[in-house]
Backbone as JSON Lines, residues from 0, in Angstrom:
{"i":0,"aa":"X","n":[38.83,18.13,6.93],"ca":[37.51,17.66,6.57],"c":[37.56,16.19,6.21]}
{"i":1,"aa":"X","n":[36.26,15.21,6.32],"ca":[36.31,14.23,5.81],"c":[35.41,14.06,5.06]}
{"i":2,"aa":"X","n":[35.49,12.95,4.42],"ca":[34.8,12.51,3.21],"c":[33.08,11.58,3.77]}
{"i":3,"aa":"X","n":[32.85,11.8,3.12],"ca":[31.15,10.98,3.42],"c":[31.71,9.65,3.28]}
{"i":4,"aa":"X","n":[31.54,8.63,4.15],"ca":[31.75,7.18,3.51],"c":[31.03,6.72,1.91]}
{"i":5,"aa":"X","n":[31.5,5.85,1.49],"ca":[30.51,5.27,0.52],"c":[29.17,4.73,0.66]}
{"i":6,"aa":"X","n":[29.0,4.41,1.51],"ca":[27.66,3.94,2.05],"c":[26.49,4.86,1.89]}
{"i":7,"aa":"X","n":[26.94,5.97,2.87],"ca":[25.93,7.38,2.96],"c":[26.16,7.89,0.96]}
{"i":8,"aa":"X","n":[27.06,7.64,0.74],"ca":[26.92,8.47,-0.47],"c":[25.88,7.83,-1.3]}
{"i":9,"aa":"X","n":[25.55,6.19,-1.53],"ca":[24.42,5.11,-2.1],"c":[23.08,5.77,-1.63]}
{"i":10,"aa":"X","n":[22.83,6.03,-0.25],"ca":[21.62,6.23,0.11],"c":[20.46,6.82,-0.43]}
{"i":11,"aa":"X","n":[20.84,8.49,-1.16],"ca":[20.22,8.73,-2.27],"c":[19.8,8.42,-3.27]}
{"i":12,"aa":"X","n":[20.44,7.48,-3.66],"ca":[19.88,6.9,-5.09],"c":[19.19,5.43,-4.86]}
{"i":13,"aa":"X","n":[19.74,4.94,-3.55],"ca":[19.01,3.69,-2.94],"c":[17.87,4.11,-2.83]}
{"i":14,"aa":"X","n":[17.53,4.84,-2.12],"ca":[16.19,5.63,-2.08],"c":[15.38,5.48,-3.17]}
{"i":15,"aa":"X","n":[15.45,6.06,-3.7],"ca":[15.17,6.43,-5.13],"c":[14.38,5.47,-5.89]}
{"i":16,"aa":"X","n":[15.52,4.36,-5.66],"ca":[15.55,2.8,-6.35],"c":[13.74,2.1,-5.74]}
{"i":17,"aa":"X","n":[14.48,2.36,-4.55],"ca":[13.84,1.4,-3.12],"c":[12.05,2.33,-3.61]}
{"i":18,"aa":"X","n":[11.97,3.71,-3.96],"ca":[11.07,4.4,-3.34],"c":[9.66,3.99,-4.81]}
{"i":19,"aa":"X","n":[10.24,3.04,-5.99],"ca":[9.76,3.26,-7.2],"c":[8.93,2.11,-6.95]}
{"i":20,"aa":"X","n":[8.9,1.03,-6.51],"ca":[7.99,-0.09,-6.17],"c":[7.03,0.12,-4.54]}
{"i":21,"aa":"X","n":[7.79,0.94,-3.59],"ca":[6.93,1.24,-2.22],"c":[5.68,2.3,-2.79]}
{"i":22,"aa":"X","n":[6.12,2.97,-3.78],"ca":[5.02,4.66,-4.46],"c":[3.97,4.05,-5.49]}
{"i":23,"aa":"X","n":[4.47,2.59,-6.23],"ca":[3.55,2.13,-6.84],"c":[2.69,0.99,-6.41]}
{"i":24,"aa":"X","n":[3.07,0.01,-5.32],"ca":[2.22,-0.45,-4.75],"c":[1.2,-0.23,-3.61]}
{"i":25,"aa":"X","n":[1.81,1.29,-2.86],"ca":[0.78,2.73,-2.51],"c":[-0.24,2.54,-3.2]}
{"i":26,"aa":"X","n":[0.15,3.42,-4.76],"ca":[-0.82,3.82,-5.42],"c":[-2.6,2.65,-6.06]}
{"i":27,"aa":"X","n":[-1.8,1.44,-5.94],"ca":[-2.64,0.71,-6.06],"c":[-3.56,-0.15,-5.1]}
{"i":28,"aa":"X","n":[-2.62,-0.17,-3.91],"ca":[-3.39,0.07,-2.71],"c":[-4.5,1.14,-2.45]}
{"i":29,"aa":"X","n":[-4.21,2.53,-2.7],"ca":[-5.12,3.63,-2.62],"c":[-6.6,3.65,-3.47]}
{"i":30,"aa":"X","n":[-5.97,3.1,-4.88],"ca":[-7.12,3.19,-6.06],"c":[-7.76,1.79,-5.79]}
{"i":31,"aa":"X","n":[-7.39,0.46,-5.36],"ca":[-8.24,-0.23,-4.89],"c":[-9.11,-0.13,-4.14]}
{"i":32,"aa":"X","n":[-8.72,0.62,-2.46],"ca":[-9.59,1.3,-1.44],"c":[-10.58,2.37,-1.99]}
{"i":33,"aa":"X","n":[-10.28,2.96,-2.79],"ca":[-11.27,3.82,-3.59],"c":[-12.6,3.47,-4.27]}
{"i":34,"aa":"X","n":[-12.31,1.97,-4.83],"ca":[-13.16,2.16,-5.79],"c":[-13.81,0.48,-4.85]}
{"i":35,"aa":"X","n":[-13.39,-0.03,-3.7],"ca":[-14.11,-0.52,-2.95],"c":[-14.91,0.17,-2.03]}
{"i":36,"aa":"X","n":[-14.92,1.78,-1.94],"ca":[-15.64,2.8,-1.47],"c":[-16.43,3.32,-2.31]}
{"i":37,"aa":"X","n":[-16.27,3.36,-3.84],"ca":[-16.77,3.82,-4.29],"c":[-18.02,3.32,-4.92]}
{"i":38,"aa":"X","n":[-17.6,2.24,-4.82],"ca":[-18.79,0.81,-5.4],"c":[-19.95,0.99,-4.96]}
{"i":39,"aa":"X","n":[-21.29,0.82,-5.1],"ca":[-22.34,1.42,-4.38],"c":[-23.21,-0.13,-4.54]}
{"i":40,"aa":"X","n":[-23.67,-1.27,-4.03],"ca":[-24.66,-2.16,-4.63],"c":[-26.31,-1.2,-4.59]}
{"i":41,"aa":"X","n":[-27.23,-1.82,-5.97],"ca":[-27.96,-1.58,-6.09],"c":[-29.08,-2.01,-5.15]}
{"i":42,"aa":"X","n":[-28.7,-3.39,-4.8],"ca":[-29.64,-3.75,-3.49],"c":[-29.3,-4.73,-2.99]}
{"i":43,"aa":"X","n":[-29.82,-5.53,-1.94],"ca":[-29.13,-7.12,-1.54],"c":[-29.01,-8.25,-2.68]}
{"i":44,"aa":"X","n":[-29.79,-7.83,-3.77],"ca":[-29.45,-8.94,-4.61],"c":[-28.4,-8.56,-5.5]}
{"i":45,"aa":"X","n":[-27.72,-7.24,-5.19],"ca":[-26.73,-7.17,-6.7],"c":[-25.34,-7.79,-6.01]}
{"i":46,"aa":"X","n":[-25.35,-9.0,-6.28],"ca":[-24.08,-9.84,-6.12],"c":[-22.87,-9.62,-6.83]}
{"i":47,"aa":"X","n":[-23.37,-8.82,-8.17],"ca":[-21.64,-8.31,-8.5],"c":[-20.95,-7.16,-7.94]}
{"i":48,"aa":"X","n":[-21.87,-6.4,-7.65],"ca":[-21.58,-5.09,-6.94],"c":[-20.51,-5.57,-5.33]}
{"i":49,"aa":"X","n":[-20.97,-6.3,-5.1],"ca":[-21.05,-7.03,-3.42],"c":[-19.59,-7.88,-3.98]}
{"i":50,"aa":"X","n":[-19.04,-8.45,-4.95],"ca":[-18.06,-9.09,-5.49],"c":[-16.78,-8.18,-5.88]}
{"i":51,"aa":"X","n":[-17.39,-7.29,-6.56],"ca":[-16.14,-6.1,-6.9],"c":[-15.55,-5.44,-5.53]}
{"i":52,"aa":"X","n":[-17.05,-5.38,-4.91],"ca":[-15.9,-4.4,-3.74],"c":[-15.2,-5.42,-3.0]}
{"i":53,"aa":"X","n":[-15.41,-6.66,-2.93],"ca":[-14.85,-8.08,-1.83],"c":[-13.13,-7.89,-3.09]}
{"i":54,"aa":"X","n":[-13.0,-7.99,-3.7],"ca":[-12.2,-7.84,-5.26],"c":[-11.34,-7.18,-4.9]}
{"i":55,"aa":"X","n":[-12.18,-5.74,-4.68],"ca":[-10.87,-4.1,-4.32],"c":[-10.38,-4.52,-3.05]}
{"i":56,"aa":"X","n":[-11.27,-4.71,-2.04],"ca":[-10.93,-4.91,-0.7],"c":[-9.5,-5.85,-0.65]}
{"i":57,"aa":"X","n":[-9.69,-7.15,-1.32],"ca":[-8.56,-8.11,-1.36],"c":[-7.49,-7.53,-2.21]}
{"i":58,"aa":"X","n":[-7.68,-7.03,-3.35],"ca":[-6.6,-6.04,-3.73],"c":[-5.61,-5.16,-2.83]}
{"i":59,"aa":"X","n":[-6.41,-4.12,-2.32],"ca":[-5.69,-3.14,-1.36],"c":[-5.28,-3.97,-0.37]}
{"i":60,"aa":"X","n":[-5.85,-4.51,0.42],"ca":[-5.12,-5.67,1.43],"c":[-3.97,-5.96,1.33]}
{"i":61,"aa":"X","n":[-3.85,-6.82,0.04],"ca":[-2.62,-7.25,-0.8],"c":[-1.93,-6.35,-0.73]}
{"i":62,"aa":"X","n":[-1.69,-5.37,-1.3],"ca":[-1.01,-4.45,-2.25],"c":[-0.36,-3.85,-0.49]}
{"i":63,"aa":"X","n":[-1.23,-3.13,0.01],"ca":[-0.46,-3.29,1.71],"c":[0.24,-3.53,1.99]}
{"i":64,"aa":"X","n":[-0.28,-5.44,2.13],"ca":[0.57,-6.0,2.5],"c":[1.66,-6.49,2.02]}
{"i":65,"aa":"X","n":[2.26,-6.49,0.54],"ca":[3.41,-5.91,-0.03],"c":[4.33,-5.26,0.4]}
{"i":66,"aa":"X","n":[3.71,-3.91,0.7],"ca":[4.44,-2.9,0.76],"c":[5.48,-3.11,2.35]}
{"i":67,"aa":"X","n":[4.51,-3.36,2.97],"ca":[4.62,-3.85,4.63],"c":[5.76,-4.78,4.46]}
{"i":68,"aa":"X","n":[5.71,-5.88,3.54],"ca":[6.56,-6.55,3.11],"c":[7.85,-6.27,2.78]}
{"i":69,"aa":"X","n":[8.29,-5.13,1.7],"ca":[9.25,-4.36,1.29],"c":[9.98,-4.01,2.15]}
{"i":70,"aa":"X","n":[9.08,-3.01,2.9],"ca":[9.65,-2.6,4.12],"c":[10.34,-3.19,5.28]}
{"i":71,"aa":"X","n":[9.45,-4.19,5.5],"ca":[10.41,-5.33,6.41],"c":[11.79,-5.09,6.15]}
{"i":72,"aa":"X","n":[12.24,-5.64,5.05],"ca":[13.88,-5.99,4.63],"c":[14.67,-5.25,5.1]}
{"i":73,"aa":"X","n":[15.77,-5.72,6.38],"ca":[16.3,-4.81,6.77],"c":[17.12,-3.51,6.08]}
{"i":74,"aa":"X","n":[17.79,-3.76,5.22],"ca":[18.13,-2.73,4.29],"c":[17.38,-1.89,3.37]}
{"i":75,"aa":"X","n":[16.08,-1.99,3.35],"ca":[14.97,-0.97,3.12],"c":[14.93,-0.19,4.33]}
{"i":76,"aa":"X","n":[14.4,-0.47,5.3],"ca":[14.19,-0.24,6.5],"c":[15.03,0.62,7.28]}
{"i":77,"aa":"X","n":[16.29,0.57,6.8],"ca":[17.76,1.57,7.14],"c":[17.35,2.38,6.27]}
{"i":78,"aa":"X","n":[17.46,2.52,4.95],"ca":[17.21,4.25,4.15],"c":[15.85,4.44,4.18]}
{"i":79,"aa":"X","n":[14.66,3.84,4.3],"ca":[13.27,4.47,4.06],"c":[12.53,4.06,5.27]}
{"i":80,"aa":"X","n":[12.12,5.84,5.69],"ca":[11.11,5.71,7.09],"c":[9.84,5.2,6.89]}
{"i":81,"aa":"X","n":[9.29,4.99,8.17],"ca":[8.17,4.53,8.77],"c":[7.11,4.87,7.97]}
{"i":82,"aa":"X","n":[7.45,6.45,7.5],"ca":[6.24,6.73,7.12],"c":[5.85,6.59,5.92]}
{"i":83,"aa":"X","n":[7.14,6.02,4.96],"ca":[6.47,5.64,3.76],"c":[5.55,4.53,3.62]}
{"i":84,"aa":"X","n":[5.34,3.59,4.41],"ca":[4.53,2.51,4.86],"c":[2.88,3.25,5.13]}
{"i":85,"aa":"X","n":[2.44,4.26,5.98],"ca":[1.68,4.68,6.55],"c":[0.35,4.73,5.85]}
{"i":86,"aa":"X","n":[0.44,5.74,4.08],"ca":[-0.66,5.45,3.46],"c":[-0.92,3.89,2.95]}
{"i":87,"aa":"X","n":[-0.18,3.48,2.87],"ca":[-0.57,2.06,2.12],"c":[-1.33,1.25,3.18]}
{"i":88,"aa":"X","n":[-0.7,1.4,4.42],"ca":[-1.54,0.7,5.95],"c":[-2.73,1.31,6.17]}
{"i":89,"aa":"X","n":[-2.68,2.43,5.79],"ca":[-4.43,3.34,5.96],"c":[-4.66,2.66,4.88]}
{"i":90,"aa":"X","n":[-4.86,2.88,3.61],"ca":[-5.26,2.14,2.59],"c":[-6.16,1.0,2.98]}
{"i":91,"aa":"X","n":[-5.13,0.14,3.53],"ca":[-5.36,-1.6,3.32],"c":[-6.56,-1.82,4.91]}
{"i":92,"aa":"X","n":[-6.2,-0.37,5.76],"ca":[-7.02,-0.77,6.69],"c":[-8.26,-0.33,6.53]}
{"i":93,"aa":"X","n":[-8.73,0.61,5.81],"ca":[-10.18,0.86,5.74],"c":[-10.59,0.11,4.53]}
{"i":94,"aa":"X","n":[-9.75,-0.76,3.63],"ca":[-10.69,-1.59,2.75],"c":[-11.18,-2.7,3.77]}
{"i":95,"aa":"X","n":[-9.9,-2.99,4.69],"ca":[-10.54,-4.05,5.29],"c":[-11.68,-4.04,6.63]}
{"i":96,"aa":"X","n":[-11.83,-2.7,7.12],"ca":[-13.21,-2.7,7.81],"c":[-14.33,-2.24,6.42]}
{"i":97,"aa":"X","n":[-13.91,-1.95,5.31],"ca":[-14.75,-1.97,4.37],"c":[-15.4,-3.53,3.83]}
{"i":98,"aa":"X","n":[-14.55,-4.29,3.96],"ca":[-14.96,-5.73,3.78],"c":[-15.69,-6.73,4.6]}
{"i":99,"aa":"X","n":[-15.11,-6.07,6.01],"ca":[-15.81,-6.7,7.34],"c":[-17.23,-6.25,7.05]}
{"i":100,"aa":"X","n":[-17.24,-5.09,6.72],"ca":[-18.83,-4.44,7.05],"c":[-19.75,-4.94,6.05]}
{"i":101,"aa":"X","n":[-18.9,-5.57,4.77],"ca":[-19.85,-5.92,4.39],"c":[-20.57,-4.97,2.54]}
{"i":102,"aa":"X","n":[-20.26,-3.64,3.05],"ca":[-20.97,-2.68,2.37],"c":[-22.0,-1.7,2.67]}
């Protein structure tokens, strides 16, 4: 029998490491997109309403594009799949046809 290299044996806890900043800039990606959905303006003149969601929208964007960021690094990119990226890119993409549109 052989032994696991050292490398594979890191991976788990690299993970781990790697997975505590990709799960929280998710999460704030998600609750930004939320509450730029959730925002309702009262009419064409409520300009803060129309500001908060421009606010969330650039938030989740961000926060995305972070994550997108993280991921890049090739040694992220070796222990953590594709798909941890996926909600944060849904996220960041419907704030941003949320922003195009306007409201």
């Amino acid at each position: 029998m052989t032994s696991p290299s050292p490398a594979d044996d890191d991976r788990g806890c690299l993970r781990l490491v790697l997975a505590v900043p990709l799960v929280l800039l998710t999460l704030a990606a998600t609750s930004c997109c939320w509450a730029a959905l959730a925002i309702r303006p009262s009419g064409p003149w409520d300009d803060d309403a129309y500001a908060g969601i421009v606010l969330a929208c650039v938030l989740s964007v961000g926060a995305a594009g972070a994550v997108v960021g993280v991921w890049l690094v090739p040694s992220v990119r070796r222990v953590m799949g594709w798909w941890w990226v996926g909600p944060a890119v849904l996220a960041g993409g419907v704030a941003a046809v949320r922003w195009v549109t306007g409201g």
